[in-house]
C-alpha positions, -999 to +999 in steps of 0.1 A: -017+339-196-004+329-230+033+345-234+021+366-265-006+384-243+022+388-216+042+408-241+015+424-256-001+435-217+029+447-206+032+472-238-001+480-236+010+491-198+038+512-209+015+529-236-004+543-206+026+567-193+045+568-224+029+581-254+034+576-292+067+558-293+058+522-297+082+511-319+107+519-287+086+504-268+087+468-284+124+468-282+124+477-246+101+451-240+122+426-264+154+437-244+138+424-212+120+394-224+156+387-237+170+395-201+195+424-218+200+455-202+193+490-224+217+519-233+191+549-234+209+577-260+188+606-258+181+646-249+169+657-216+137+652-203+118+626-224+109+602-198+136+578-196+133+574-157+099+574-162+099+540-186+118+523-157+096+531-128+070+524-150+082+485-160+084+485-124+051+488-116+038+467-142+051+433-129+038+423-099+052+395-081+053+385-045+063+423-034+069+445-055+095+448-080+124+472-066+132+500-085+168+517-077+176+551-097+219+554-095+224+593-102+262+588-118+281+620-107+322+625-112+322+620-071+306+587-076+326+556-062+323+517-070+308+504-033+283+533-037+269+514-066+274+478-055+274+478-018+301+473+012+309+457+040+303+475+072+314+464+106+288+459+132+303+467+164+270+451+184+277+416+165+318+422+163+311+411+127+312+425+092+273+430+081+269+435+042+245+463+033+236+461-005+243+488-028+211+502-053+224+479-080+210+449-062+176+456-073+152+444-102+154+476-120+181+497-122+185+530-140+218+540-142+212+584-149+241+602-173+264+566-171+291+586-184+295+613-160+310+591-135+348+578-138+359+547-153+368+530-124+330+536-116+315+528-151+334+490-148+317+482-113+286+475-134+302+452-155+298+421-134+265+424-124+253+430-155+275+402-175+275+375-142+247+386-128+266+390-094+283+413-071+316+401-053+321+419-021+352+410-009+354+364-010+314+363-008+287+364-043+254+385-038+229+377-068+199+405-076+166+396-074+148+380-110+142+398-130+172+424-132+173+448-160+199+475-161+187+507-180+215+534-183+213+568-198+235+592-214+231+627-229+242+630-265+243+671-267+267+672-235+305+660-238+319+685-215+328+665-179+319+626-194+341+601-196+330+575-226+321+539-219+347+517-230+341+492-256+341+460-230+311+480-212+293+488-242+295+451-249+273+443-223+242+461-235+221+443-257+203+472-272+213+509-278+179+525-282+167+567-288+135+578-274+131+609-296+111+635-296+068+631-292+049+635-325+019+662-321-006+640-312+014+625-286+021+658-275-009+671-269-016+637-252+010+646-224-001+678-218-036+672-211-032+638-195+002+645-180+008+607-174+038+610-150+020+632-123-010+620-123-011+581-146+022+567-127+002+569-092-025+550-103-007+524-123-016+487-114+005+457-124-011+438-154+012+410-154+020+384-126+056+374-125+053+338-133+038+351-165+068+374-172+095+343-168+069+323-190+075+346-219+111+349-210+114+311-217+088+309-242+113+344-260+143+316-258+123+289-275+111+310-307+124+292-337+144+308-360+150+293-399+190+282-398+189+304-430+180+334-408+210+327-381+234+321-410+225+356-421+229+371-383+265+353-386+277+365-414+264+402-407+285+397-371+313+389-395+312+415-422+316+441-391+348+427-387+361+429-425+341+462-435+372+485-444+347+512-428+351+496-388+385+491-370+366+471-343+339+447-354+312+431-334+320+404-305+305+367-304+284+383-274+269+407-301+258+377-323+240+361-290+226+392-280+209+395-321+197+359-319+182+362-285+167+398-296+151+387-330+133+356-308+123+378-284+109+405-305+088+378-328+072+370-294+063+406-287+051+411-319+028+377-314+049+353-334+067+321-325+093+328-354+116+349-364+112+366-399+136+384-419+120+419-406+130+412-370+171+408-383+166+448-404+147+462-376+172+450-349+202+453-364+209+488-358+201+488-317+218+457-311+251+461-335+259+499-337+277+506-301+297+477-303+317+489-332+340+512-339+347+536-370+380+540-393+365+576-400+342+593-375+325+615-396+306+586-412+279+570-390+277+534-382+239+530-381+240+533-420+271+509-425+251+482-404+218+486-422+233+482-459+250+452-443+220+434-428+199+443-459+228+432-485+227+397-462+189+394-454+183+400-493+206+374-504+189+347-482+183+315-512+156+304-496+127+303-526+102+329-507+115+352-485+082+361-467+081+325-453+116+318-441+113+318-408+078+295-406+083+267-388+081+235-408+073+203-388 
């Protein structure tokens, strides 16, 4: 299967459970393709553990893909989440038994109800890929995603993320709220009762690390990455942040852009893919001089101020590859 109808199959897929929101649904599917793991910012009940089960399903590999839901309470402790070594007293050894973040796809419910000390035992395995349990390295399976949740309207018993962990998402995305159509959709369909039982996989997964390396190898115009450095840059000078983006933030833009192009059925990047990406990969990592304005709006005019100033004669065909 080409890697464009890989993207395109396993959107298609998602459409099937989660109605009307397929601009959301291209960036999940760019995060992944991209191997970045997904903040999910949003109200209550608008199917955020359903997208994970259902990614899940969809890629079928040699056994199933495992699916691990972490329910983050205040009571919560780190070898809950990444596993411990227990003592075997038939064997006289230690016998490691893996925690649920050793799995394909994790979804990580309310991330900010749980303590700090919590919050950081995520930040290896997402950022090394790897859990270290005492002197010994356990790997997750390929492909890992971590998808973590947090409610907006509730602040009373959170702790915030801190800056290092929001670092390691590649994307902050927002569901929102179903339009009408969509709406009525869910309620005379209802997809997660009775369309996540019946869901088959529609993508093998040598076709999903296909696109994964074919997302790597879009080309993007050296005009289009000098843009995605200098917006990385003016984060750090705009008298409006106090903490600008990190080099990891320009990666995780480059490797976004390529591998929404690819979802989108392109083999380049085009200006569109910097302005429509800017926002969920840039606007957790900073942080604001005056918190009454909102950084989504201080990132846009910068990528637009920078993607309009591109001197490239035609704008529209910047990111064509040439030979």
């Amino acid at each position: 299967m080409k890697s464009e109808n890989t993207a395109a199959a396993l959107i298609h897929g998602l459409q099937h459970i989660i109605k009307g929101k397929r601009e959301f649904l291209e960036l999940l599917a760019a995060a992944l393709f991209a191997g970045g793991h997904v903040l999910i910012e949003d109200n209550p009940g608008l199917g955020k553990t359903t997208v994970a089960k259902t990614l899940a399903k969809l890629i079928d590999g040699k056994k199933k893909l495992v699916f691990k839901r972490i329910q983050f309470t205040p009571d919560l402790l780190p070898y809950d989440i990444t596993g411990v070594d227990v003592f075997d007293p038939k064997t006289l050894k230690f016998r490691f038994v893996p925690g649920p973040v050793l799995a394909n796809i994790v979804l990580a419910d309310e991330i900010n109800r749980a303590t700090p000390k919590v919050q950081s035992a995520l930040l290896e395995v997402m950022a090394e890929r790897q859990v270290t349990i005492g002197q010994i390295s356990h790997r997750p399976p390929e492909p890992f995603l971590v998808i973590a949740t947090e409610n907006p309207i509730e602040s009373e018993g959170t702790f915030p993320l801190p800056a290092a962990q929001l670092d390691r998402f590649m994307m902050r995305l927002s569901m929102g709220y179903p339009d009408r159509s969509a709406e009525l959709a869910i309620l005379d369909e209802n997809p997660v009762e009775k369309g996540l039982a019946k869901l088959e996989p529609v993508i093998n997964l040598a076709d999903f690390m296909a696109a994964k390396e074919a997302a790597a190898a879009v080309f993007c115009h050296q005009a289009l990455k000098e843009a995605i450095a200098d917006i990385i840059r003016d984060t750090r000078i705009h008298r409006g942040f106090v903490l600008g983006a990190s080099p990891r933030a320009g990666l995780h833009f480059l490797e976004a852009v390529k591998a929404l192009a690819l979802v989108r059925g392109r083999n380049y990047v085009i200006d569109e893919d910097l302005t429509m990406l800017a926002v969920p990969v840039l606007a957790h990592r900073v942080k604001l001089r005056d918190p009454r304005t909102q950084a989504e709006k201080l990132i846009r005019e910068i990528c637009l101020t920078r993607v309009n100033g591109i001197n490239t004669g035609d704008i529209k065909t910047v990111g064509i590859k040439t030979e």
